[in-house]
C-alpha positions in Angstrom: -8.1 -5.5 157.9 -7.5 -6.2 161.4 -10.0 -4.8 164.4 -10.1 -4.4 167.6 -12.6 -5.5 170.1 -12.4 -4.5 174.0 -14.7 -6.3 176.3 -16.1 -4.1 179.3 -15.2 -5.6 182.0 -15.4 -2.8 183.8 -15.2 0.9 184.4 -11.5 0.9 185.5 -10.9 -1.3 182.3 -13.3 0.7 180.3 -11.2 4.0 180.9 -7.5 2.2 180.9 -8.5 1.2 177.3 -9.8 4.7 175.9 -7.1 7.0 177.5 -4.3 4.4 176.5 -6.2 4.1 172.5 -3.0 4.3 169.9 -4.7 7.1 168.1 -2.0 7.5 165.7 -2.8 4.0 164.7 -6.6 3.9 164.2 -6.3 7.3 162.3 -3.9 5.4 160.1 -6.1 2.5 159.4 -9.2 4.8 158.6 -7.3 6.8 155.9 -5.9 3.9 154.9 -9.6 2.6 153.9 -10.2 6.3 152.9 -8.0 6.4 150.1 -8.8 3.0 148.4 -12.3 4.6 148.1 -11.0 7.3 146.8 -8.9 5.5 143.9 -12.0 3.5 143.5 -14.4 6.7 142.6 -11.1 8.1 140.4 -11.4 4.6 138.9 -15.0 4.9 138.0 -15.6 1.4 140.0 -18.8 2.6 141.6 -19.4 -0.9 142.8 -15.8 -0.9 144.8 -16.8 2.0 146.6 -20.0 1.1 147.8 -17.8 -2.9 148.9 -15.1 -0.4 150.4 -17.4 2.2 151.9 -19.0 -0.6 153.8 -15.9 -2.1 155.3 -15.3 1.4 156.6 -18.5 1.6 158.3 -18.4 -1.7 160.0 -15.1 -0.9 161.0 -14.4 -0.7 164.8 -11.0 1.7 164.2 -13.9 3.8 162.0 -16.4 4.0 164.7 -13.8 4.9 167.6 -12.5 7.7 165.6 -16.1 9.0 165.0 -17.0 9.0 168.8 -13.6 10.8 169.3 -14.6 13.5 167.0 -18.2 14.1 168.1 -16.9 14.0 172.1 -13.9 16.4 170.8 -17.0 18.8 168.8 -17.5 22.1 171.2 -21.2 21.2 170.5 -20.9 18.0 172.7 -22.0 19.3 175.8 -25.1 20.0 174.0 -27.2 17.2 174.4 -30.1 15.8 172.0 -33.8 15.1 172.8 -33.0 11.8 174.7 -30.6 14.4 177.0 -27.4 12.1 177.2 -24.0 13.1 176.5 -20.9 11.0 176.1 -18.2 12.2 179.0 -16.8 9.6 180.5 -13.9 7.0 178.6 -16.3 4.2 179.6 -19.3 6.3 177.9 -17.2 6.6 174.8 -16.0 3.1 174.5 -19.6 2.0 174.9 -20.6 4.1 172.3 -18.0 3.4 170.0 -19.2 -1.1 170.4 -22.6 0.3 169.8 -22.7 1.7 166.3 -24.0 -0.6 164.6 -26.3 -0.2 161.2 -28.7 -3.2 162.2 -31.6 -1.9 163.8 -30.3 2.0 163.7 -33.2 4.2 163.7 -32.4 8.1 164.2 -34.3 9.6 166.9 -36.3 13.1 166.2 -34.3 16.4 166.4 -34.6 19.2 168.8 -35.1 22.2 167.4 -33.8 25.2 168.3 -32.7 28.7 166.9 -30.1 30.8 167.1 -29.9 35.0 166.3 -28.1 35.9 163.1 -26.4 39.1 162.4 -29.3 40.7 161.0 -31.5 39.8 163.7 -33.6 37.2 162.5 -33.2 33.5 163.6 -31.8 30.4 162.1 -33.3 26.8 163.2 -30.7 24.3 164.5 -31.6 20.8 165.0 -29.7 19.5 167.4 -29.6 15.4 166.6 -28.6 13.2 169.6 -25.3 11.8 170.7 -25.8 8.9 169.2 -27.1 9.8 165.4 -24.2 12.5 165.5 -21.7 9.8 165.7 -23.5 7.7 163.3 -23.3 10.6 160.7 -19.8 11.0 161.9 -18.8 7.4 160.8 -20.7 7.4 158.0 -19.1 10.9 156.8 -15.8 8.8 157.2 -16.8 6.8 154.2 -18.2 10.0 152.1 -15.7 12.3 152.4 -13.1 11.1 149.6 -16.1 10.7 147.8 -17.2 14.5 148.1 -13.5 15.3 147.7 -13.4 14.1 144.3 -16.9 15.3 142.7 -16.1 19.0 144.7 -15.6 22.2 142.6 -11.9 23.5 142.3 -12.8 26.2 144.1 -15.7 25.5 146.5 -13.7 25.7 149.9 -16.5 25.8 152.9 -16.6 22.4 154.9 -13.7 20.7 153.6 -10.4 19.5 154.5 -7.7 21.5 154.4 -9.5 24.2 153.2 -11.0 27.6 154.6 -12.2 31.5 154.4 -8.7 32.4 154.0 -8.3 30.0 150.5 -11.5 31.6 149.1 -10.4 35.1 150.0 -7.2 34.8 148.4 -9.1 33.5 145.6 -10.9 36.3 145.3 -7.4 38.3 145.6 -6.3 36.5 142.8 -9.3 37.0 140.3 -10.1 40.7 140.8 -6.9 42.5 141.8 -4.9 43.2 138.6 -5.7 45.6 136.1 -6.9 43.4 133.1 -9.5 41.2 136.0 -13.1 40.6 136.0 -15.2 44.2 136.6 -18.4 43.0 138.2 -19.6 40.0 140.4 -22.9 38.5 141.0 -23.1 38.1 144.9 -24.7 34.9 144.9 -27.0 33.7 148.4 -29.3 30.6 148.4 -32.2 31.2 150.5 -32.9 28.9 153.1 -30.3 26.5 151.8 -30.1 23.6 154.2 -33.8 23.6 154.3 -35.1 23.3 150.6 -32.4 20.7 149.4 -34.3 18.0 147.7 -34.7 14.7 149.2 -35.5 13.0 145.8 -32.1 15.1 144.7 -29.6 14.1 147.5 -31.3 9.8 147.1 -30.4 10.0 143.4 -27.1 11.3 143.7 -25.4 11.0 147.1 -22.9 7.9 146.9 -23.4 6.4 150.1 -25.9 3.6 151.9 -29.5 4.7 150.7 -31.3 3.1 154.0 -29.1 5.5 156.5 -29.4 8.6 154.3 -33.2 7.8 154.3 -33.6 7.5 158.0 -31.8 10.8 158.4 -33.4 12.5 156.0 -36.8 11.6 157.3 -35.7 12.1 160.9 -38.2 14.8 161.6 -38.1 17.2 164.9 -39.5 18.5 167.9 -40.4 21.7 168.2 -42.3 23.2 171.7 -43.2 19.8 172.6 -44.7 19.2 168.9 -43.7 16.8 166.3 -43.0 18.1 162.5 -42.0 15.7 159.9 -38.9 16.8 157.1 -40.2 16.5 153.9 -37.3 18.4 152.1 -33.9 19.7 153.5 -31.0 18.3 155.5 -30.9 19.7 158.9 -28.7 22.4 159.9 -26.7 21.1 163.1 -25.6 17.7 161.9 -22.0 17.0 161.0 -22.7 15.2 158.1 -25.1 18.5 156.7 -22.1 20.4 155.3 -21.1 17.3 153.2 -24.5 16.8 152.0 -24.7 20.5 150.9 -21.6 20.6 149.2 -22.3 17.6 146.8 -25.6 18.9 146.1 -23.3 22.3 144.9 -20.7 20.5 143.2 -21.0 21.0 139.2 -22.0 24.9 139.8 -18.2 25.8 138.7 -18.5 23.6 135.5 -22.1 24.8 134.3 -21.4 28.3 134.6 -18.1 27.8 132.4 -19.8 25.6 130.1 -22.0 28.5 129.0 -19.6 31.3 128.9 -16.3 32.1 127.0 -13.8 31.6 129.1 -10.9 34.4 127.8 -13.1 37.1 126.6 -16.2 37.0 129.7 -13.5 36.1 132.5 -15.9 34.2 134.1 -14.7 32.0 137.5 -16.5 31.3 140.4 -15.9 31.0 144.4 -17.6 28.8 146.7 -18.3 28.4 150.1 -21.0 26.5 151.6 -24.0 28.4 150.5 -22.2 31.4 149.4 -20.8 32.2 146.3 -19.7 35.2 144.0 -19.2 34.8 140.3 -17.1 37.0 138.3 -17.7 38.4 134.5 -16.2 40.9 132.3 -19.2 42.9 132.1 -22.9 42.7 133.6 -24.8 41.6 130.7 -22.8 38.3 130.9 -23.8 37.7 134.3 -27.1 38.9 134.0 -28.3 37.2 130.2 -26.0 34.1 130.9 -24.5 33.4 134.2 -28.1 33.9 136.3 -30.5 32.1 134.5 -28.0 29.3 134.7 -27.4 29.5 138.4 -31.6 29.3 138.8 -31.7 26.4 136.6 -29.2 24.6 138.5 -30.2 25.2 141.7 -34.2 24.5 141.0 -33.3 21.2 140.1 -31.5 20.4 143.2 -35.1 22.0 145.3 -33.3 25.6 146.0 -33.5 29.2 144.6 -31.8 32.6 145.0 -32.7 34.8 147.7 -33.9 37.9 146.3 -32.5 39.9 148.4 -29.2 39.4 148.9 -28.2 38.3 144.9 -27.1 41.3 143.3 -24.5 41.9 140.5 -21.6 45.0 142.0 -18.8 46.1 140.4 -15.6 45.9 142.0 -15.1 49.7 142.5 -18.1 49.6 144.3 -17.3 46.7 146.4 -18.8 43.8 147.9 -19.0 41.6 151.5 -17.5 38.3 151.2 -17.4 36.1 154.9 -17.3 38.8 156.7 -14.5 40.8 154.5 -15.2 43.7 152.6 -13.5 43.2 149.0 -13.1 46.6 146.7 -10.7 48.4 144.3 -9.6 52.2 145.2 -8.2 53.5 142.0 -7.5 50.3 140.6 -5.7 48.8 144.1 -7.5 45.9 145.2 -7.9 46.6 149.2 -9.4 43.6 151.6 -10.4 44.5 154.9 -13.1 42.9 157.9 -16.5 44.5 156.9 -18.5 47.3 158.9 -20.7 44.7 159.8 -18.3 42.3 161.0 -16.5 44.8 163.4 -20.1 46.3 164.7 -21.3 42.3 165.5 -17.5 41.4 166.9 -17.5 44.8 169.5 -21.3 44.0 170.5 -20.3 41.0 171.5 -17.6 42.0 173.9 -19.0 44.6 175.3 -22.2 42.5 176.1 -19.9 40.2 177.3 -18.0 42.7 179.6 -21.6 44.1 180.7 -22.6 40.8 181.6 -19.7 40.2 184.0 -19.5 43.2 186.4 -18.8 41.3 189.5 -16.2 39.0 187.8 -12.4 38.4 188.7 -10.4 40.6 186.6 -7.9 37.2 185.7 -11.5 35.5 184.9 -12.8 38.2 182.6 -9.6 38.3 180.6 -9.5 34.8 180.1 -13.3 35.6 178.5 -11.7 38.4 176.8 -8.8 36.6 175.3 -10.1 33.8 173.4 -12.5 35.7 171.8 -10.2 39.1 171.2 -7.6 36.4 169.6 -9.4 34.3 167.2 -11.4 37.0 165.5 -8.2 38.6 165.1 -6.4 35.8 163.9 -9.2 35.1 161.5 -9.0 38.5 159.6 -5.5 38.7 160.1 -4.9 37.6 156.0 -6.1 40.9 154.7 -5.5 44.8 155.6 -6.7 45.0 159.0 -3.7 46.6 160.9 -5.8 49.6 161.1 -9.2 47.9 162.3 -7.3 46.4 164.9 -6.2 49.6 166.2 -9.5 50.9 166.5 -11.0 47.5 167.9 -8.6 47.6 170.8 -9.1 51.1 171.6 -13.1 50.5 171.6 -12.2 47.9 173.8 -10.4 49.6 176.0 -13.3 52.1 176.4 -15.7 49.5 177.4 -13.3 48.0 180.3 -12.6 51.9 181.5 -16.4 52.3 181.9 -16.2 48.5 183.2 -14.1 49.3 186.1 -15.7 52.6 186.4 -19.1 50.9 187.4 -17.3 48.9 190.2 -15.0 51.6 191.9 -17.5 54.9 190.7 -15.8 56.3 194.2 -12.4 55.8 193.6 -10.2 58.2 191.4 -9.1 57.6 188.2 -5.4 56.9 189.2 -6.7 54.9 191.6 -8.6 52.3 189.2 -5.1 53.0 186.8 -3.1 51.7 189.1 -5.5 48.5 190.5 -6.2 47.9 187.0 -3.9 48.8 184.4 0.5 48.4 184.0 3.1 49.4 182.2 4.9 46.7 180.0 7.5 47.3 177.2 6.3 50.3 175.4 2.4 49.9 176.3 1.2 51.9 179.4 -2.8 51.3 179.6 -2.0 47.2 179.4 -5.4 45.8 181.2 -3.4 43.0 183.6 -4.5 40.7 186.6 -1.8 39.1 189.0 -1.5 35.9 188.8 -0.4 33.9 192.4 2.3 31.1 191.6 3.3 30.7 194.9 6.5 31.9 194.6 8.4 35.2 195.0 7.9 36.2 191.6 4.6 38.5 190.3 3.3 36.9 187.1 0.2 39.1 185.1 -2.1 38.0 182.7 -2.5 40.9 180.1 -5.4 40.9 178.1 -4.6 40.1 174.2 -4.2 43.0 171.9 -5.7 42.7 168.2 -3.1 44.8 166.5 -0.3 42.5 168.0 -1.5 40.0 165.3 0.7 40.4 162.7 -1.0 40.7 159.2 0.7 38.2 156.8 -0.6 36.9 153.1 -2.5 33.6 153.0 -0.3 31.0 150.7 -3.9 29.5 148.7 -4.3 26.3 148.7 -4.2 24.8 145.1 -7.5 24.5 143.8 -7.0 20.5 142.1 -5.1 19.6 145.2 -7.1 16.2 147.0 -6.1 15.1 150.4 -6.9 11.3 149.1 -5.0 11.6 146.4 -1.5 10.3 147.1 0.1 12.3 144.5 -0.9 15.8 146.7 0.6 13.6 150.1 4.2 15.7 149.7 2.6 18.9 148.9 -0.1 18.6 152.2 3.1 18.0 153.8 4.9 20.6 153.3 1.8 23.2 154.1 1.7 21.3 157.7 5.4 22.3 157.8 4.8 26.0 156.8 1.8 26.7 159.0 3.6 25.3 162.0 6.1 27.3 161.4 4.1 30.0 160.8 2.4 29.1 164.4 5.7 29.1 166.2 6.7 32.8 164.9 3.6 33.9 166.0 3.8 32.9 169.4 6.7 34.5 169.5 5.2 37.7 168.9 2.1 37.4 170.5 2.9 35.1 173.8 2.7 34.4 176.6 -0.1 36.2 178.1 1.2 35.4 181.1 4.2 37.5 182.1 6.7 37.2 185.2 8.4 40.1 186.3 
């Protein structure tokens, strides 16, 4: 395999040779390397993988494309304990020469914690620049690996893969007339805490020294240091991996114990959350959950009380973030109560928070986050949640421009504020200056613009390392740009010149 090596000879040099990388190339090289480990695991050659997961991880087209991807994260303008980021080309190319596994020890974590929908808080521990890239290469190397032990249908934190699979999943299991009746919500409690070291140093096929060091990192915490005697810390990239091999086999246990035409039993995975679904509740209860408990207690984890529960479909259940139920035997999807409270706190703290703000600025605020929730919940039937987001919406900016002009009259703040474009009257709009004759706006996005459109699922046995699945990948990159470009259609520009 050939490498590259770039000397720094100096900054100008330094950033010459980063912006002018062949990306195309080294991303080439890296799958390239990525596959033969992944015929090597389908193989059974456990001692190829290991030869060929090294020559990954020494590779200099490998460690490039892992500083690209942690300088590319939206977390990497947060720094670690040491309080360096990568910025700069010169930066990254440095960073990229100084991977190296010889004398790598990870430094501690910074611990920090972030609010969760139910108010409580979930630690983070942020690791540094440095042993996020180091994870990132290494996660190079253990991907096909995780790709080929997975579930069939485990879809959190993996490529090519997302919500929308599992919820179509879901769509697929429980919405005719002779499907599965009940499901046992399943949560893990504290899940990327309580994994098993011993667990994850037995099984997880990658070098045993860097999994070590990372696993016995340990954090900082209000100036105090605190060992890790169990778990894999929430915040580093390769974390999701890690949880999803120590998951994989779930699918096959449960359907080893059940029968699978007469209990209907099939299962749904992502990340930590999972539902399982049975003919009837004394299967789930007398053979699915104890099961489940056994097979999580030997990995170090356990069911949170609280939140497992066994529900009948009638009844309905919260799946990320989408309420799944049947209304006189019609199977109806649509963004949970909790969801669309959390999503229109958020904007209208967000709207509160900006009351002296440039009306082009705030919509720019507005936008991204009006679009991608939208665009996430877009698969299932939304149309009418939309409606009522936008209009909630709508009432926060009124009250918004109310608090800055509470003198001015209400055509007044109408006219500053809002237009009149196509068939939409109360459009909240900024002018934008181009610097020539013609007006241009920025409008701010509507929700129900989204068009709502079924999810094609992903097929469960489908492997992106697998060369056999290469045309098929292709032709769902074809269909979802296509997909994009109608869309854009409909929804764009924001911008609009009159």
């Amino acid at each position: 395999m050939t490498t590259m090596a770039f000397p720094l000879i100096g900054a100008a040099s330094s950033k010459a040779q980063w912006d002018s990388m062949h990306w195309n190339v080294v991303e080439a090289e890296v799958y390239r390397l990525q596959m033969r480990i992944a015929k090597a695991i389908r193989e059974g050659r456990h001692g190829k993988v290991k030869a060929l997961q090294w020559l990954l991880t020494h590779s200099f087209y490998a460690k490039l494309l892992a500083v690209k991807r942690v300088t590319q994260n939206p977390g990497s303008k947060t720094p670690g304990i040491d309080n360096v980021t990568w910025k700069t080309p010169q930066q990254k190319l440095k960073a990229a020469q100084s991977l190296k596994r010889r004398g790598y020890q990870p430094q501690l974590l910074r611990r920090v914690y972030i609010s969760k929908k139910d108010g409580r808080k979930r630690p983070l521990s942020i690791p540094t620049m440095l042993c996020r890239a180091m994870q990132a290469l290494y996660l190079l190397a253990l991907e096909p690996v995780a790709e080929h032990l997975a579930d069939k249908n485990s879809y959190g934190f993996r490529p090519k893969r997302s919500c929308a699979d599992a919820m179509e999943m879901c769509c697929l299991l429980l919405s005719k007339k002779y499907s599965s009746q009940f499901i046992f919500e399943g949560d893990i409690k504290s899940c990327f805490d309580k994994i098993s070291h011993q667990w994850l140093r037995d099984n997880i096929t990658m070098d045993k020294e860097i999994l070590n060091k990372w696993l016995a990192a340990g954090f900082i915490e209000e100036g105090a240091f605190y060992p890790t005697s169990e778990g894999t810390p929430q915040g580093g990239i390769a974390s999701p991996t890690l949880l999803n091999l120590t998951l994989s086999g779930l699918e096959e246990t449960v359907k080893r114990v059940t029968s699978k035409r007469k209990d209907k039993v099939h299962v749904v995975t992502y990340a930590d959350d999972f539902i399982i679904t049975a003919s009837s509740k004394e299967v789930l209860e007398q053979k699915v959950k104890p099961v489940v408990e056994l097979f999580l207690r030997e990995r170090g984890l356990e069911l949170s009380r609280e939140k497992t529960k066994i529900t009948h479909i009638d009844e309905g259940f919260d799946f990320l973030g989408i309420t799944v139920r049947k209304y006189g035997g019609k199977y109806i999807s649509t963004p949970s109560k909790k969801s669309v409270k959390h999503f229109l706190n958020n904007i209208r703290e967000l709207i509160k928070s900006h009351p002296t703000a440039k009306t082009e600025n705030l919509i720019h605020l507005l936008n991204s986050k009006i679009r991608g929730w939208a665009y996430y919940f877009r698969n299932c039937c939304a149309k009418k949640t939309f409606g009522y987001v936008d209009h909630q919406i709508f009432i926060a900016l009124w009250q918004w421009v109310h608090r800055r002009h509470p003198r001015k009259s209400a055509a007044w703040r109408r006219r500053k504020y809002f237009r009149s474009h196509h068939l939409r009257n109360w459009v909240f709009s900024a002018k934008i200056s181009q610097g020539n004759s013609k007006t241009a706006y920025l409008d701010l996005f509507e929700a129900s613009s989204v068009p709502i459109k079924r999810h094609i699922k992903i097929r469960s046995d489908s492997n992106p390392f697998d060369p056999q699945f290469k045309e098929y990948f292709e032709q769902r990159e074809n269909i979802a740009k296509g997909s994009q470009r109608v869309s854009k259609q409909r929804t764009y520009p924001s911008m609009c010149q009159v």
